[in-house]
Structure formats: structure tokens, C-alpha cells
C-alpha positions as CSV (number, residue, x, y, z in Angstrom):
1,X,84.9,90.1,123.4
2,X,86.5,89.6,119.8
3,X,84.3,90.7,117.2
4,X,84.7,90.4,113.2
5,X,82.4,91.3,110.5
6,X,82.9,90.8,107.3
7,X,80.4,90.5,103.9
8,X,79.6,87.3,103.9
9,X,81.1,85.5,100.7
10,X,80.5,81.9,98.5
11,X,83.1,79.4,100.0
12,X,85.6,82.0,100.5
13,X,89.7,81.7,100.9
14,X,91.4,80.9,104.1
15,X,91.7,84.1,105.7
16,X,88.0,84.3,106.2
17,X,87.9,81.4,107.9
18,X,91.0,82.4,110.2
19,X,89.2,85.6,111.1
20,X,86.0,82.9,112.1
21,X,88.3,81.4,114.0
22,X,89.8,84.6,116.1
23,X,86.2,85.7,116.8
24,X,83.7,85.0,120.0
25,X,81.5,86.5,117.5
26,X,81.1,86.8,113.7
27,X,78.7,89.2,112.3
28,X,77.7,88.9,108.5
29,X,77.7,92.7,107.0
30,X,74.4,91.3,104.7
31,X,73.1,94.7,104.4
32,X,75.2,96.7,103.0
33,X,75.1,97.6,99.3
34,X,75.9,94.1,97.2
35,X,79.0,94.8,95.1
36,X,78.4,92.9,91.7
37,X,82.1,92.2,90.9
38,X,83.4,91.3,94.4
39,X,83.5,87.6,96.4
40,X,79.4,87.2,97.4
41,X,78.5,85.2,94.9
42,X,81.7,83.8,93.4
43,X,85.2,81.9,94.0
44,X,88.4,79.9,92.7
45,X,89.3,76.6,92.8
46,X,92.0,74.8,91.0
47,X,91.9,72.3,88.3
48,X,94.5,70.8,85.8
49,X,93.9,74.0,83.5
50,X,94.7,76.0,86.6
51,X,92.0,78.7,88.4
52,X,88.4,78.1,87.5
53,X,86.0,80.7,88.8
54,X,83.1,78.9,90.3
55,X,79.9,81.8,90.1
56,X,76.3,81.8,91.7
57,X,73.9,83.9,88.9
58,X,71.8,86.3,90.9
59,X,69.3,89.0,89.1
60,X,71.3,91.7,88.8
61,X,68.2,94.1,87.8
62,X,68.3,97.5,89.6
63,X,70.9,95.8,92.1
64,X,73.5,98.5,91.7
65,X,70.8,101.2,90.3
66,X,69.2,100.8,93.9
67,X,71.9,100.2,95.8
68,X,70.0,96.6,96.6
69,X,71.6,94.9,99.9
70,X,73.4,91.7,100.2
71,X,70.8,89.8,101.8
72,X,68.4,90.9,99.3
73,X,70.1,89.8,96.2
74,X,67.8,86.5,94.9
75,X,69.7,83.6,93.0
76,X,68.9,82.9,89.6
77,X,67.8,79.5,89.9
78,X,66.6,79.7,85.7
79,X,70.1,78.1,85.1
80,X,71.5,75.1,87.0
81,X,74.7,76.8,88.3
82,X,74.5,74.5,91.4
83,X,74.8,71.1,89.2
84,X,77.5,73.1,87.3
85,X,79.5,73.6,90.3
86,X,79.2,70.6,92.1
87,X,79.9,68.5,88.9
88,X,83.2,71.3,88.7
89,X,84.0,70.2,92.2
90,X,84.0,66.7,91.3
91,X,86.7,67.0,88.4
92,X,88.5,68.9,90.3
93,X,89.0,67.4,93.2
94,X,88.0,63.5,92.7
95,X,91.7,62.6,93.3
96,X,92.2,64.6,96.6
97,X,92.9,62.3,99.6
98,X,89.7,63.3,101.5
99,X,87.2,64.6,99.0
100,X,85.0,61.7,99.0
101,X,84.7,62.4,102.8
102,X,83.4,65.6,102.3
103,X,81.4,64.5,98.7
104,X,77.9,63.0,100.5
105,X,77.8,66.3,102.7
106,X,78.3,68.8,99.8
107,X,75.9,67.0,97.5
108,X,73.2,67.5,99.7
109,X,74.7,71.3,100.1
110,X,74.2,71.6,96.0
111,X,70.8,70.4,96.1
112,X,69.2,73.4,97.9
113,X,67.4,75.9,96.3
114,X,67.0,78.7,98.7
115,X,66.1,82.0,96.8
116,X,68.1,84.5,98.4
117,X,71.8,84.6,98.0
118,X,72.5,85.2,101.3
119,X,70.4,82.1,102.4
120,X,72.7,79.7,100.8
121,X,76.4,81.5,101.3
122,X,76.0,82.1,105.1
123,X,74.8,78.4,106.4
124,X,77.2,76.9,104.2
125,X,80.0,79.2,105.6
126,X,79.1,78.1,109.2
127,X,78.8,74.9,107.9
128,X,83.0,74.7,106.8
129,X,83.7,76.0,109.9
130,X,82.4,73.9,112.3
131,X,83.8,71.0,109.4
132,X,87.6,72.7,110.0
133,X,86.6,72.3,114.5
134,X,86.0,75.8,114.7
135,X,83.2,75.2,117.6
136,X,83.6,78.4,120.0
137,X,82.2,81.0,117.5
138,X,78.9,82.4,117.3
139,X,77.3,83.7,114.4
140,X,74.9,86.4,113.8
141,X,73.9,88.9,110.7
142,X,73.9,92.4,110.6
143,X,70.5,93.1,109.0
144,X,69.1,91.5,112.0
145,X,70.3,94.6,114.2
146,X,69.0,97.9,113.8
147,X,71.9,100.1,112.8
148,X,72.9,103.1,111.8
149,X,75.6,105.7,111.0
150,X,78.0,105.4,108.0
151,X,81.4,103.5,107.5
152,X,83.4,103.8,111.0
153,X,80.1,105.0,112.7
154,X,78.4,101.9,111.5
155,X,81.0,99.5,112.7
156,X,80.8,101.1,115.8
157,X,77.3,101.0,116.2
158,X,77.1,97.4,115.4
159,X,79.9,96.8,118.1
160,X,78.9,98.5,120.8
161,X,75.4,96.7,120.0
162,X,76.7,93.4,120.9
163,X,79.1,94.4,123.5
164,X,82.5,93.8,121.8
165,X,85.4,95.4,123.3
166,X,88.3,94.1,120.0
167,X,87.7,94.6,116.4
168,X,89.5,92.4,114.3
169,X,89.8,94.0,110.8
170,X,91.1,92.5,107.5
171,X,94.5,94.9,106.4
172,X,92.6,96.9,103.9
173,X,90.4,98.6,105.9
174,X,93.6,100.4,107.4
175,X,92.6,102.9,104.0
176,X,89.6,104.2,105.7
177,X,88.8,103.1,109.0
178,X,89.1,106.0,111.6
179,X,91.2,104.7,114.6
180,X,90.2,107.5,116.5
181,X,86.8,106.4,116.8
182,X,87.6,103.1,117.8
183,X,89.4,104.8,120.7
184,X,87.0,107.3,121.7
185,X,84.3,104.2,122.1
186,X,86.7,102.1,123.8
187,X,86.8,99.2,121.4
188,X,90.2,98.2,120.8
189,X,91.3,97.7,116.7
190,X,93.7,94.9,115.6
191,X,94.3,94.0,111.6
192,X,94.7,90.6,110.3
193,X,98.5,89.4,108.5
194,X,97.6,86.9,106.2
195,X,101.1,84.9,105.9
196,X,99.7,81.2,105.8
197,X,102.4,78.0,105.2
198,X,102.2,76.1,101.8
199,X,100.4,72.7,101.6
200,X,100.1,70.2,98.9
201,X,97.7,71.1,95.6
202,X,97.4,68.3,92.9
203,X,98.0,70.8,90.1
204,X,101.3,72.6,90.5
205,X,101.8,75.4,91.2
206,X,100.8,76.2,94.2
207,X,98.2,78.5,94.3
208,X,97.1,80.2,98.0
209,X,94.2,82.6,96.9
210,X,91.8,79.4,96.2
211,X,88.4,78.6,97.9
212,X,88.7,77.0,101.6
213,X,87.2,73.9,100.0
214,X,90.7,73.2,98.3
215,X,92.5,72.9,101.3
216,X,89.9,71.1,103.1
217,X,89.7,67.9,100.3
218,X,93.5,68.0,100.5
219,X,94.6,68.3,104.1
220,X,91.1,66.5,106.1
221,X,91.6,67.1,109.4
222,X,94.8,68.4,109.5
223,X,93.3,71.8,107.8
224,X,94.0,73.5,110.8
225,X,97.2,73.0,110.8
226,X,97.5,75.6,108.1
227,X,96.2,78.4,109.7
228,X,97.9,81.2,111.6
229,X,95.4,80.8,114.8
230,X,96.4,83.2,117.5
231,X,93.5,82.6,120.7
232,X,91.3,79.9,120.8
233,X,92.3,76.6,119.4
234,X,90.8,74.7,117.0
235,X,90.2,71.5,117.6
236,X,91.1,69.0,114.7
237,X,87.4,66.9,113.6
238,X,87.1,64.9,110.7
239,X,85.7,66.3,107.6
């Protein structure tokens, strides 16, 4: 059984949606420690002025003093990031071929108020990837396992928890993972290659470390098309 898991992030790139797509099962890391400058509450997209950083506010008191976890981060709902973005999306994007296919979907999307991070970035995640056909994957989250050990040990524990015999890692964990252990528990390791073909962007140049959503308003259903899928298909579906 193919296993990722990976942080869950806000509307993340391509890659994360690849390593969706090469797993039976997907387990969002949401309790680990949040890390205040990485992808869990923010993304890019592109506009005519070129990257725009799209940012959920959360309350960042005592969230790195006390090592808060992911899925415990709340949303700062005192500013109206949500119409911001969606009105970001708009501008962005009102001239790609199929945004206004996606537009009713992801209005109702920016209209919910859900107070934990967590609670908005993972549904929406599953969300895209049943929109791209990815249909075969089942979801789960981390915090809802008991586990414990640190770094490899963890992973470990979490695998053999749900019976997974292949880890699929993203490339930079080759800087600390300990293959070894992987071995000795009789999961096999594999690490991601992220080489992905071009498509069309409306703003020149082309820019590949953008938000899923940008390729999904400009390629529809032919999304998967642009994804290096090794195992189970996917299974082109309208947006």
C-alpha cells in the first residue's frame, strides 16, 4: 500500500497534488509543530504584475513559543482575507479558458468561516483533487492517530499504523530521513522527481512554482495531462 504524508498546505503547487495522486492513502502531518513562514497558510498565483502571495492570517500568539500544532492554529477571521483572495482570484484569472467553471464552486469555498486553519486547508485540498479525477485516494490526518517517536521513528510509526508497505517521500527529506529504518521495518522508500511539462499561463513568463489553482483555470480537464503520474490513472472530469 502506497502511503504519503505531507503538512497539509493552502492550495498548494503541483507536486502535492502528484504525490495525492501516487498514494492509496494520504495522511495530513496536522500535528506537528506549525512552521510560521512555510506553505500552511499561504501560496502564489500569477497576475499581470507577476507572483502575488495569496496569505490566510492566523494568531500567531505563543504559536512558535509553544511549539502550537498545525491543526491547532485558529484563523484570524478579524480581517476579511477570504473576500481578499477570492476577489485576487478573480483578477487574476477572469480571462482563463475555464475559470468561470470553477468560479460558483470556489465562491462558496471563500465563504466559509471555519476557525481552525486546518479545517479549511485540508477539505479544500481534497476538494482539488477529486476536481483534477483523482478518485482512488483516501484521506486521513495524523492527529487522529496516536503516535509517537521522533522524525524517522514517527513516520514509521504512523506507517506501520495503517499498514503501508511504500513511502513516497518529497526529495528533501533525503537530508534526514534514515533509510535504514525504513528497511529494518520493511516499508520500502521511494522520493518524488518533480520535472513537470510547460503549459500555457496568461502572463508570460512561465512560472511552474504557482498554486494548483493556476493550472486548473487554464488547462480544465486536461490538468492531468500535466502531471508526471506513475500508478493509478487519473481519470480526466470536468472542473
Amino acid at each position: 500500500m502506497n502511503c504519503v504524508i505531507l503538512q497539509p498546505s493552502y492550495i498548494p503547487w503541483r507536486g502535492y497534488f502528484d504525490q495525492i495522486n501516487r498514494a492509496d492513502l494520504f495522511i495530513f502531518y496536522d500535528d506537528v509543530q506549525y512552521d510560521k513562514h512555510g506553505w500552511r497558510n499561504r501560496n502564489r498565483i500569477k497576475n499581470h504584475q507577476g507572483g502575488q502571495w495569496l496569505t490566510i492570517p492566523v494568531h500567531s500568539t505563543g504559536v512558535v513559543t509553544e511549539n502550537i500544532p498545525i491543526h491547532r492554529v485558529e484563523i484570524a477571521w478579524e480581517q476579511p482575507w477570504n473576500e481578499r483572495h477570492w476577489r485576487a482570484l478573480q483578477q487574476a484569472y477572469a480571462k482563463a479558458p475555464y475559470f468561470k467553471q470553477a468560479a460558483s464552486w470556489l465562491e462558496e469555498v471563500y465563504s466559509r468561516r471555519p476557525t481552525l486553519l486546518a479545517d479549511f486547508t485540508i477539505p479544500l485540498t481534497i476538494e482539488i483533487a477529486r476536481k483534477l479525477g483523482i478518485g482512488h485516494t483516501r484521506f486521513i490526518r495524523s492527529s487522529a492517530l496516536e503516535v509517537g517517536g521522533q522524525k524517522t521513528e514517527r513516520l514509521i510509526d504512523i506507517l506501520s499504523q495503517v499498514d503501508a508497505t511504500h513511502y513516497i517521500s518529497g526529495p528533501s527529506a533525503k537530508s534526514y530521513i534514515e533509510e535504514e529504518k525504513f528497511k529494518t521495518a520493511g516499508i520500502t522508500l521511494e522520493y518524488m522527481e518533480y520535472n513537470y511539462p510547460e503549459y500555457s499561463q496568461l502572463y508570460p513568463p512561465y512560472d511552474p512554482f504557482v498554486s494548483i489553482l493556476d493550472l486548473l483555470f487554464m488547462t480544465g480537464p486536461e490538468a492531468p495531462n500535466y502531471f508526471k503520474f506513475f500508478g493509478n490513472p487519473v481519470v480526466s472530469s470536468p472542473i
